[in-house]
VMD Tcl script that builds the backbone (N, CA, C; Angstrom):
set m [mol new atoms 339]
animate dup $m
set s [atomselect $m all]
$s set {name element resname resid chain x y z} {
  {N N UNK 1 A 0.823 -1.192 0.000}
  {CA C UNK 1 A 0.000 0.000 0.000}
  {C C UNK 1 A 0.870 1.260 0.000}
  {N N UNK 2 A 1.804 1.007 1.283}
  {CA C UNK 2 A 3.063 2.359 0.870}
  {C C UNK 2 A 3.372 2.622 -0.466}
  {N N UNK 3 A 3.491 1.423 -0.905}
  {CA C UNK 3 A 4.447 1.727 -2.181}
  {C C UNK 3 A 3.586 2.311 -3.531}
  {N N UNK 4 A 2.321 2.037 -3.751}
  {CA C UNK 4 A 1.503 2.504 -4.314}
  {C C UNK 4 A 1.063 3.743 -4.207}
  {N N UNK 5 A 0.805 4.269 -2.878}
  {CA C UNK 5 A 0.584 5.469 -2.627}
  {C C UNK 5 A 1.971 6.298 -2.873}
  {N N UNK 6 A 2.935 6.056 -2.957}
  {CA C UNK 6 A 4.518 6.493 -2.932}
  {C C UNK 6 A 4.911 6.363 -4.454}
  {N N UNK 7 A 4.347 5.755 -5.029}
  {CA C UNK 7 A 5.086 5.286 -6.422}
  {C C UNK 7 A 5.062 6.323 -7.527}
  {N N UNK 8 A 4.485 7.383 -7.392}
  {CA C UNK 8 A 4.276 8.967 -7.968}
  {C C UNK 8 A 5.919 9.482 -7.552}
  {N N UNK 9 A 5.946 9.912 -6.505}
  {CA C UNK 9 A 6.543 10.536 -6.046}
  {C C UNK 9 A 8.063 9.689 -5.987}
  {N N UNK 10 A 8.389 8.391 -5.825}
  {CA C UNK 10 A 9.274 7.617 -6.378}
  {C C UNK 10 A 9.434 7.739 -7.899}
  {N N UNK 11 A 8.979 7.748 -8.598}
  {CA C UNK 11 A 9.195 8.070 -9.698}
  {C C UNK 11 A 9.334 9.329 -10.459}
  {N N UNK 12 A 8.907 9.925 -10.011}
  {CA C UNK 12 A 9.395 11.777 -9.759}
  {C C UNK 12 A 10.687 12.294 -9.716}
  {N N UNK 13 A 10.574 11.302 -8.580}
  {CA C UNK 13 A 12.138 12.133 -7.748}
  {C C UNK 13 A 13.591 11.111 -8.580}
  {N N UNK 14 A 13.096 9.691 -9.029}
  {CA C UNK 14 A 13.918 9.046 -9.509}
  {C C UNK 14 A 14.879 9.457 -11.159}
  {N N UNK 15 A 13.114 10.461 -11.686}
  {CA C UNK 15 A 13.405 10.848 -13.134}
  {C C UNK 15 A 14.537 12.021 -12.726}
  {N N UNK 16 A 13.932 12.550 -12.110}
  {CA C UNK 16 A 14.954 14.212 -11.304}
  {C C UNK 16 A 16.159 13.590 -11.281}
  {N N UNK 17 A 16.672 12.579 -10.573}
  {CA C UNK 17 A 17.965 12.339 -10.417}
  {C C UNK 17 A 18.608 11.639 -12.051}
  {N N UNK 18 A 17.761 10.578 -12.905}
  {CA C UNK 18 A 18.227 10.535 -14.016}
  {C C UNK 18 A 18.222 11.569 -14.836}
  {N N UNK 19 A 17.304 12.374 -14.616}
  {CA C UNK 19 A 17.680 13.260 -15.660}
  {C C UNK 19 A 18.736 14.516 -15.550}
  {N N UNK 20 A 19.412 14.741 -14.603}
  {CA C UNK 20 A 19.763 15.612 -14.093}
  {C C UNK 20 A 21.155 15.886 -14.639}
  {N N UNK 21 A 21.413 14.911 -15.513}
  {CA C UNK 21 A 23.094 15.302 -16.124}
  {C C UNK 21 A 22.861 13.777 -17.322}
  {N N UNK 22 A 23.917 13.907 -18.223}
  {CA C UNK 22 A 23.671 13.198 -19.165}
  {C C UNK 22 A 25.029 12.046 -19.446}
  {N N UNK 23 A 26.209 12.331 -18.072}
  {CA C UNK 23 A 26.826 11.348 -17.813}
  {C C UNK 23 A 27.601 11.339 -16.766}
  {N N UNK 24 A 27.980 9.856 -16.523}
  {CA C UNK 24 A 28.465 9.666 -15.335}
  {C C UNK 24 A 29.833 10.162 -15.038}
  {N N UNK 25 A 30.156 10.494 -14.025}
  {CA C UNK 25 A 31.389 11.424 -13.288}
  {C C UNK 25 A 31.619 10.483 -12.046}
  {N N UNK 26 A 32.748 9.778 -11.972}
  {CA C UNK 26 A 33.363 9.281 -10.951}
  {C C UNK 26 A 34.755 9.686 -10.605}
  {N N UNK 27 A 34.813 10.974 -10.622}
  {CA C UNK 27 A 35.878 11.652 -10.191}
  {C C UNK 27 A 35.855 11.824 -8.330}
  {N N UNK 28 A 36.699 11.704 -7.503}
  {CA C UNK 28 A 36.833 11.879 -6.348}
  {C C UNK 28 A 35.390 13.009 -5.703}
  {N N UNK 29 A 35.292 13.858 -6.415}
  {CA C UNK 29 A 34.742 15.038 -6.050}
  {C C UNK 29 A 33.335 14.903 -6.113}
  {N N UNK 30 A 32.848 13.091 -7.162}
  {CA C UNK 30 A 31.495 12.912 -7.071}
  {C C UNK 30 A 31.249 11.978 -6.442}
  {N N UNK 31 A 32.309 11.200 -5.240}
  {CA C UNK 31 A 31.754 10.610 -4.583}
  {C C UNK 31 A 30.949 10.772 -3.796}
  {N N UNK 32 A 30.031 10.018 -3.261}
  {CA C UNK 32 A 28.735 9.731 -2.406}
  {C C UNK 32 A 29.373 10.075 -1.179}
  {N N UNK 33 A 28.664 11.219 -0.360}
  {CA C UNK 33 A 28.999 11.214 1.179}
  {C C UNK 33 A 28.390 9.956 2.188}
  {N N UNK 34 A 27.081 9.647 1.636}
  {CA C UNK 34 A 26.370 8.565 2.459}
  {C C UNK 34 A 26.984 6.955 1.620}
  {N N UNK 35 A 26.829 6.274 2.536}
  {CA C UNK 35 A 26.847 4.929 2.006}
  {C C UNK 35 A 25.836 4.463 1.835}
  {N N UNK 36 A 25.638 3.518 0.762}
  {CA C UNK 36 A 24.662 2.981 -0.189}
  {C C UNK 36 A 23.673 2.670 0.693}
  {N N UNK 37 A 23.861 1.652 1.692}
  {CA C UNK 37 A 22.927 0.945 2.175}
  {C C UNK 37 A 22.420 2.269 3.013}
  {N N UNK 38 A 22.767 3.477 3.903}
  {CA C UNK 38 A 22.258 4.467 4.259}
  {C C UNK 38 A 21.497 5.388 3.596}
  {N N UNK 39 A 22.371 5.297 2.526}
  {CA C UNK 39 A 21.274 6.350 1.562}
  {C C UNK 39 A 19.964 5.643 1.439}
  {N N UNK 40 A 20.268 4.257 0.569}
  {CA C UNK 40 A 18.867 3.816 0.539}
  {C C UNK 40 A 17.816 3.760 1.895}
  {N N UNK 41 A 18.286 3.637 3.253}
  {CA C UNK 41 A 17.006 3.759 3.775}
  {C C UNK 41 A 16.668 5.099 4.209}
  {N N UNK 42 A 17.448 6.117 4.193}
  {CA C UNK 42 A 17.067 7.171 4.359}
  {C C UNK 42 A 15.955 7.933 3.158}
  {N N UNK 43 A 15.892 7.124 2.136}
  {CA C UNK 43 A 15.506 7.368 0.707}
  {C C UNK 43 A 14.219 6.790 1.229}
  {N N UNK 44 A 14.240 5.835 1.846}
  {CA C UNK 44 A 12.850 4.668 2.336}
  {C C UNK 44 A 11.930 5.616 2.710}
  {N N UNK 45 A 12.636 6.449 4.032}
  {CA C UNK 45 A 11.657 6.854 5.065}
  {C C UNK 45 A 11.175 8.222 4.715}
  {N N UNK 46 A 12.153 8.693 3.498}
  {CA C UNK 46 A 11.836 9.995 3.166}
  {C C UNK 46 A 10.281 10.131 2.455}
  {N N UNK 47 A 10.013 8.620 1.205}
  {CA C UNK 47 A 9.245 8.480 0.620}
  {C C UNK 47 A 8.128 7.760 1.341}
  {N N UNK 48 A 8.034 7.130 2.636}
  {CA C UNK 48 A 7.017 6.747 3.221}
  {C C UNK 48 A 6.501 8.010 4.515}
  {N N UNK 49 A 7.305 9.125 4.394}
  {CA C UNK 49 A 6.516 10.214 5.050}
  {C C UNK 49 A 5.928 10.586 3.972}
  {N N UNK 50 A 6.475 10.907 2.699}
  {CA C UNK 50 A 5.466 12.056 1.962}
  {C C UNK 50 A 4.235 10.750 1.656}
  {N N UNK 51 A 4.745 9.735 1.436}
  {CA C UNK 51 A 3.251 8.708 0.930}
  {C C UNK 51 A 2.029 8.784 2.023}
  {N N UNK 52 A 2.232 8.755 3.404}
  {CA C UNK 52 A 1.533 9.101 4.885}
  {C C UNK 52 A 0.912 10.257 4.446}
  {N N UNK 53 A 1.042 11.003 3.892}
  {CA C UNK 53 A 0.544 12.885 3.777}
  {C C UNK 53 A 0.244 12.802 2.437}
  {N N UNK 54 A -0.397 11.733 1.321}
  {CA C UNK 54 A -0.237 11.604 0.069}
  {C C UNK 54 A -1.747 12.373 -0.114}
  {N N UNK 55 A -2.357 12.043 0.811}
  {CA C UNK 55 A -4.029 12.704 0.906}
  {C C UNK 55 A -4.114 14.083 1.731}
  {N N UNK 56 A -3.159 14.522 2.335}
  {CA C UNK 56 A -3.474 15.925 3.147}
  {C C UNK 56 A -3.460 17.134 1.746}
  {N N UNK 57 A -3.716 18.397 2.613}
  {CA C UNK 57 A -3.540 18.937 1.664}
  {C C UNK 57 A -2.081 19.608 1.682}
  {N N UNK 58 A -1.852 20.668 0.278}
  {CA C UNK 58 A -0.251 21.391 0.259}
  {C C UNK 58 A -0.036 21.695 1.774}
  {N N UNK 59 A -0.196 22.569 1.919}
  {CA C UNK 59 A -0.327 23.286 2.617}
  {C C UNK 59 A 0.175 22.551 4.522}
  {N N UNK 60 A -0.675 21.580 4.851}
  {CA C UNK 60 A -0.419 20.446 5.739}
  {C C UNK 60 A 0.899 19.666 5.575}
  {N N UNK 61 A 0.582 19.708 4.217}
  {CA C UNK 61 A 1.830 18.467 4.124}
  {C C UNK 61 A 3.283 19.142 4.244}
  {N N UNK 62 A 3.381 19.806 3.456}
  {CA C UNK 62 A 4.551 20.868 3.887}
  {C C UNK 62 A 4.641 21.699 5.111}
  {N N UNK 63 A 4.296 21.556 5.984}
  {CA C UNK 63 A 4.122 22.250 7.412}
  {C C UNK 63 A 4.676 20.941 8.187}
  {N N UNK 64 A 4.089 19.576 7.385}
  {CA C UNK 64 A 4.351 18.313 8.454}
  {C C UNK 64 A 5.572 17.656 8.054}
  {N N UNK 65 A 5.843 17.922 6.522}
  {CA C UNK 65 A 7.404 17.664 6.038}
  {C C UNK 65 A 8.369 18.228 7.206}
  {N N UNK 66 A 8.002 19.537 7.021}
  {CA C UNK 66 A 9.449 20.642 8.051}
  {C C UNK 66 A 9.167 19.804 9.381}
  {N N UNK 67 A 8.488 19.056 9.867}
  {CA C UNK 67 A 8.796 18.191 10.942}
  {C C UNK 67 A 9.366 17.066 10.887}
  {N N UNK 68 A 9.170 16.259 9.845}
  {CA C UNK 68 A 9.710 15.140 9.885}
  {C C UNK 68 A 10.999 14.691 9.148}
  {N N UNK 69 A 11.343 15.588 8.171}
  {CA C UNK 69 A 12.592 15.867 7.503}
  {C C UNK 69 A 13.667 15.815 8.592}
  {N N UNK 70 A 13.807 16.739 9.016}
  {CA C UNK 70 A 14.520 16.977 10.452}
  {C C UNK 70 A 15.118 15.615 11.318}
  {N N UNK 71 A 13.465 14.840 11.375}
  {CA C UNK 71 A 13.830 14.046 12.576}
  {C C UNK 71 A 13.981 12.524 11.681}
  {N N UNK 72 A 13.558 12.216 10.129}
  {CA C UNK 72 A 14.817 10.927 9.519}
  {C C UNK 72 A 16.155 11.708 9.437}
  {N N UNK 73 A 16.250 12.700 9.333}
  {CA C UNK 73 A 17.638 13.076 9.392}
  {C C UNK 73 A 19.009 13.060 10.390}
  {N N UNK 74 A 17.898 12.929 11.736}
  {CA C UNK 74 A 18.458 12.536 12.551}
  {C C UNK 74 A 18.309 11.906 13.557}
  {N N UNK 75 A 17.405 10.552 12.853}
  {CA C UNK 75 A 17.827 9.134 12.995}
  {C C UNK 75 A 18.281 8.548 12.120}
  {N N UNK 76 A 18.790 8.839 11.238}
  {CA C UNK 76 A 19.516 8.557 10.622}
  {C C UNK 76 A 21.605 9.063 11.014}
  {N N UNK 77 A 21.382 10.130 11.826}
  {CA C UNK 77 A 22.786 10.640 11.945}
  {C C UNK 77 A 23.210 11.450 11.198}
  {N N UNK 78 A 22.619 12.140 10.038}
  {CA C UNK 78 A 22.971 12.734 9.143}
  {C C UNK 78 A 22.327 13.948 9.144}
  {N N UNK 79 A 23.277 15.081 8.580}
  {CA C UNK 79 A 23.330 16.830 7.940}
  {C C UNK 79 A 22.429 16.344 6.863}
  {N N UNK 80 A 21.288 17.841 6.585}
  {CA C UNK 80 A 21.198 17.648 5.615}
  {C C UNK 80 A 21.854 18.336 4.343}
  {N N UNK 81 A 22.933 19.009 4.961}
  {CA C UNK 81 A 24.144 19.117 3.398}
  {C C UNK 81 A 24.828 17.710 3.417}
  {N N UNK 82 A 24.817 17.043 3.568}
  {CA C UNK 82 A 25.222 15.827 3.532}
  {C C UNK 82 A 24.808 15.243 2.571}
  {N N UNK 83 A 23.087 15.416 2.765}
  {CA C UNK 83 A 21.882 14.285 2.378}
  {C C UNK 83 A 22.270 15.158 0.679}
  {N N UNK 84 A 21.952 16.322 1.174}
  {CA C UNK 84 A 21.533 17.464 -0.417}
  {C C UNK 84 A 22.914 16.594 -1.093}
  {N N UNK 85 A 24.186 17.207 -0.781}
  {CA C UNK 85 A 25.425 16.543 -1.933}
  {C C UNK 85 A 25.318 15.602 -2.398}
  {N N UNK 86 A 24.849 14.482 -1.077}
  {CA C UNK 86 A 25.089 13.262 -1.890}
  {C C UNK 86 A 23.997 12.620 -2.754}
  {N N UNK 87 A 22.725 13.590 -2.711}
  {CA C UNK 87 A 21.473 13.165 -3.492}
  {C C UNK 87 A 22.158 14.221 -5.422}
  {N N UNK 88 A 22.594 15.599 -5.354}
  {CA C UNK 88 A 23.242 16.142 -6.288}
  {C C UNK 88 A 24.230 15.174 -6.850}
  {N N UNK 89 A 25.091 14.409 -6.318}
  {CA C UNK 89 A 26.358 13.923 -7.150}
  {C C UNK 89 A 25.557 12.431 -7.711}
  {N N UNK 90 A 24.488 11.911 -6.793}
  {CA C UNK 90 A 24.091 10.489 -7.163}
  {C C UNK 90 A 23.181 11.260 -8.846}
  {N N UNK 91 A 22.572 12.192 -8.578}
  {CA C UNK 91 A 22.294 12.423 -10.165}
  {C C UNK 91 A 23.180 12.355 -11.124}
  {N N UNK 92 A 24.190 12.782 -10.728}
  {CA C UNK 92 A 25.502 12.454 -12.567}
  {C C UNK 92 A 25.914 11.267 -12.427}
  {N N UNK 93 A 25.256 10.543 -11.560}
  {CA C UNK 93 A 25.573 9.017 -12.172}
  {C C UNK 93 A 24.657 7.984 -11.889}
  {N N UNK 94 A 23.814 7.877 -13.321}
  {CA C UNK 94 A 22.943 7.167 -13.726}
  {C C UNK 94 A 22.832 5.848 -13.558}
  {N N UNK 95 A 24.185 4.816 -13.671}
  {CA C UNK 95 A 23.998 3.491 -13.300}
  {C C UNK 95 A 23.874 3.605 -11.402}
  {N N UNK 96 A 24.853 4.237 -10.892}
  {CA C UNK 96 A 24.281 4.217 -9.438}
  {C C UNK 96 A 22.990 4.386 -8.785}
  {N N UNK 97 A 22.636 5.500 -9.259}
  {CA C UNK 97 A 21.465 5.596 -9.354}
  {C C UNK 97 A 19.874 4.964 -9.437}
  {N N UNK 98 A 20.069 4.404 -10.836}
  {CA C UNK 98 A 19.496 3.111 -10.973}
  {C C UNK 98 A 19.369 1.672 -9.984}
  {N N UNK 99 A 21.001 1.598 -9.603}
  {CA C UNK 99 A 20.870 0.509 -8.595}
  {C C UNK 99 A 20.435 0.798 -7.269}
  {N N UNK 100 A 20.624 1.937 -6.877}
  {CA C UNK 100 A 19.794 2.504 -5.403}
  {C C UNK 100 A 18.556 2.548 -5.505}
  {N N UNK 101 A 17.973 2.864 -6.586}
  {CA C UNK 101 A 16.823 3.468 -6.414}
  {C C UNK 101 A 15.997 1.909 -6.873}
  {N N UNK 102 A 16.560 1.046 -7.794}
  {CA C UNK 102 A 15.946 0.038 -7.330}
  {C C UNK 102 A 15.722 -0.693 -6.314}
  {N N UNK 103 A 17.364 -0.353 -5.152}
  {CA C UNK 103 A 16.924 -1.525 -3.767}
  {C C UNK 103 A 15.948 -0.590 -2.869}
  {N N UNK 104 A 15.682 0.767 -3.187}
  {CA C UNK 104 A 14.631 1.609 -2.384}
  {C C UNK 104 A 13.541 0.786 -3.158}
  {N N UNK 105 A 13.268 0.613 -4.036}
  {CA C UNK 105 A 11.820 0.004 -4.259}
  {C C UNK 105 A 11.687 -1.353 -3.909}
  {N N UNK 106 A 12.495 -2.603 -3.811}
  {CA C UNK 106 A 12.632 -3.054 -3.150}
  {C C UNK 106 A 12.242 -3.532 -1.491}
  {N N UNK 107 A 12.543 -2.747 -0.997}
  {CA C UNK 107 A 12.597 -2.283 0.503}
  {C C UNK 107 A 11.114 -1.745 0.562}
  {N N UNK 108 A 11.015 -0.854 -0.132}
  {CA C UNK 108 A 9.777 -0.169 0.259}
  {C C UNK 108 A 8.220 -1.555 -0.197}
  {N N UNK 109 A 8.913 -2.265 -1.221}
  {CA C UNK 109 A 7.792 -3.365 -1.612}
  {C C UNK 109 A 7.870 -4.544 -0.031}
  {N N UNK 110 A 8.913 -4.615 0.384}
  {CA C UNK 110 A 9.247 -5.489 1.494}
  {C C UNK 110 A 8.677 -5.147 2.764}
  {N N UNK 111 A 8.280 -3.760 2.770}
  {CA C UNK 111 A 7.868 -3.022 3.967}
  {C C UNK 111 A 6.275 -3.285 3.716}
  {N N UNK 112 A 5.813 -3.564 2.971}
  {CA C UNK 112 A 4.382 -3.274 2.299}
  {C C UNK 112 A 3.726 -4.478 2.271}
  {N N UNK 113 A 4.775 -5.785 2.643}
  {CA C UNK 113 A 4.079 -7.131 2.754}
  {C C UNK 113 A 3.392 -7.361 4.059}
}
mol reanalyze $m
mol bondsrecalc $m
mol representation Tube
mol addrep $m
């Protein structure tokens, strides 16, 4: 059910990051600050708050984001210049990308059984 209600907005945010440059850069400077398996669940919980608020209105939901942003951010342990860089550099590279964002769907289908 998460994932259905989420699967807009997973796919949104997934095109944003493929589309966002037209090739991959694995130069030092585009490495990932988060590690894979972190990113992906931080990616989890990001997309099962906005799916929770998929029926509120703008207005609510963005009032209840600025609350909960905050607090996966830190349970997770993480800045969110951290989160921002390493979501910017995972866009110029499309096969990474791809493979994260498949084990987020994944996960999020696993959460949903």
């Amino acid at each position: 059910m998460i994932l259905q209600k989420n699967k807009k907005y997973f796919s949104l945010l997934f095109a944003l990051f493929c589309l966002a440059t037209a090739c991959q850069d694995n130069s030092p400077t585009q490495q990932l600050l988060l590690e894979e398996d972190k990113l992906v669940d931080v990616i989890c919980d990001l997309q099962i708050a906005e799916a929770m608020l998929d029926t509120e209105a703008m207005e609510v939901r963005d009032s209840i984001m600025k609350i909960y942003y905050p607090q996966i951010l830190e349970k997770h342990h993480i800045q969110k210049a951290d989160l921002d860089t390493t979501l910017t550099r995972l866009g110029r590279q499309p096969a990474l990308s791809s493979r994260i964002f498949e084990k987020v769907q994944k996960k999020l289908k696993d959460l949903s059984k």
